[in-house]
N, C-alpha and C positions, 0 to 999 in steps of 0.2 A: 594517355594513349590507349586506355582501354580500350574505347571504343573502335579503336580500329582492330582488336578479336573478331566485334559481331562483323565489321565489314567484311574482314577477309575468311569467316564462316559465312555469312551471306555470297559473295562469290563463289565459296568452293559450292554452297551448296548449289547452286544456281549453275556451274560447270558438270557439275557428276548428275543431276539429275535433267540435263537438258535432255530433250527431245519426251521426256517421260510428260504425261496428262494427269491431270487429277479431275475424276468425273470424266465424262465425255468428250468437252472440248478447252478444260483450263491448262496452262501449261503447271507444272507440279509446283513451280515457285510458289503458284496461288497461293497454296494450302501452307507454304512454308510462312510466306510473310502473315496470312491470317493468324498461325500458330502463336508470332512473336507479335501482332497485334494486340492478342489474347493478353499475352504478357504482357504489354505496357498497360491497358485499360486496367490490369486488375494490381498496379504499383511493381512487377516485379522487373524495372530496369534496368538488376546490375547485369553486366556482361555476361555474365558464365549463363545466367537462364537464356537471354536471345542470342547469342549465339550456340546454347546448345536446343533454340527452336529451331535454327535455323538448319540445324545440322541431325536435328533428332531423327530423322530417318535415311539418312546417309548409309549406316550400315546394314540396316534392312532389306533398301530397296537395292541397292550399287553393289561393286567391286571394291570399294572402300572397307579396311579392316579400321577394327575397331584400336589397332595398335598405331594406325595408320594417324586415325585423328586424334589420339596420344598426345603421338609425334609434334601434330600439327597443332593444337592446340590447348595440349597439356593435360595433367591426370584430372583436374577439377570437372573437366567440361566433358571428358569421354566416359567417365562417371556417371554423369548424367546420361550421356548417348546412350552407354551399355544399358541403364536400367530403364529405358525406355523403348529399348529393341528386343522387338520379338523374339522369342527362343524357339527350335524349330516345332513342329509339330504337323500330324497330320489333318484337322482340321482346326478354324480358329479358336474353338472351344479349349482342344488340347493347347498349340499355343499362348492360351490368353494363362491359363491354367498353371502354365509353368513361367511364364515372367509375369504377373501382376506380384508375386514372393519378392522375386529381385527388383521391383518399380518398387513395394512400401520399405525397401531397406536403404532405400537411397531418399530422405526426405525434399531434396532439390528436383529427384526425378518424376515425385510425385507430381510439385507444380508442373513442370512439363509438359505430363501429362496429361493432366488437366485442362491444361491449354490447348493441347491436340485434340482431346476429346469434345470442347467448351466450340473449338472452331470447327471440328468435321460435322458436330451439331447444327450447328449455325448454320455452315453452307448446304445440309443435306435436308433441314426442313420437314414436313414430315412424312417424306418418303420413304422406302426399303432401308437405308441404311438409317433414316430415324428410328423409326420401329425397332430395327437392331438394336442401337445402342440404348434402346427406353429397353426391353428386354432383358440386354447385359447388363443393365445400371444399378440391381441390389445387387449380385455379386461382383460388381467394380467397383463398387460402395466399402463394401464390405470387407473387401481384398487392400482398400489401399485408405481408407476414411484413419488418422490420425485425430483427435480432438483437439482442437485449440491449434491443427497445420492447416494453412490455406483455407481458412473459412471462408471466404468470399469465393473464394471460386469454386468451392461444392456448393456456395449457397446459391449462383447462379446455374451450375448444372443442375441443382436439381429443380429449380425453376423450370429449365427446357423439358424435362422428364414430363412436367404437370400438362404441357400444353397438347 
């Protein structure tokens, strides 16, 4: 019955972020289900990582507290959410600044991440937000790179960096 975590993380996510876009005319599930794509392509299918793809920006973007998906789907998986939600700041600089600390002390949150990062790459191409993230990508490197966590999936980000 695992697997019915991610479904009912995939629902919630898919209720608290309707009507929201990703880009200019995707609805935001897009970007959710790419997230947990990421994560199956790169082996990481237990529960707790896709459903907390599916849920990784729930307390970000919404009204959802982060005690809230707790509640909802227990300490393991809002663990991951916490270290993968932005902490506040005035621009993304300062943001990134002060949670990429709490994203390398959660090594689950790390993959996560990666997987958010692996897929806003992918769908963004090499536009403005490409550019952005080839920019932010030696201190995102640098802030969250563990030796011997998650090799493949830095070793395809930094693929997307080259091109």
């Amino acid at each position: 019955m695992e697997d019915s975590i991610v479904e009912r993380a995939r629902k919630f996510a898919e209720t608290h972020h309707q009507g929201m876009l990703y880009g200019k005319d995707k609805p935001y599930t897009y970007h959710l289900s790419m997230v947990v794509s990421v994560l199956r392509r790169f082996g990481y299918s237990e529960s707790k990582y896709l459903a907390a793809g599916w849920l990784h920006d729930v307390v970000e973007d919404t009204e959802v507290t982060l005690d809230f998906v707790r509640k909802e789907f227990g300490d393991e998986i809002a663990s991951i959410v916490d270290a993968v939600t932005d902490e506040p700041g005035e621009t993304r600089a300062e943001r990134k600044a002060k949670t990429l600390p709490k994203t390398r002390s959660n090594p689950d949150g790390i993959i996560v991440k990666l997987a958010d990062r692996i897929a806003n790459i992918e769908a963004a191409g090499e536009g403005d937000k490409g550019s952005m993230y080839s920019k932010e990508h030696p201190v995102f490197k640098d802030q969250l790179w563990i030796p011997g966590h998650a090799d493949e999936l830095w070793d395809h980000l930094d693929s997307l960096m080259v091109r």
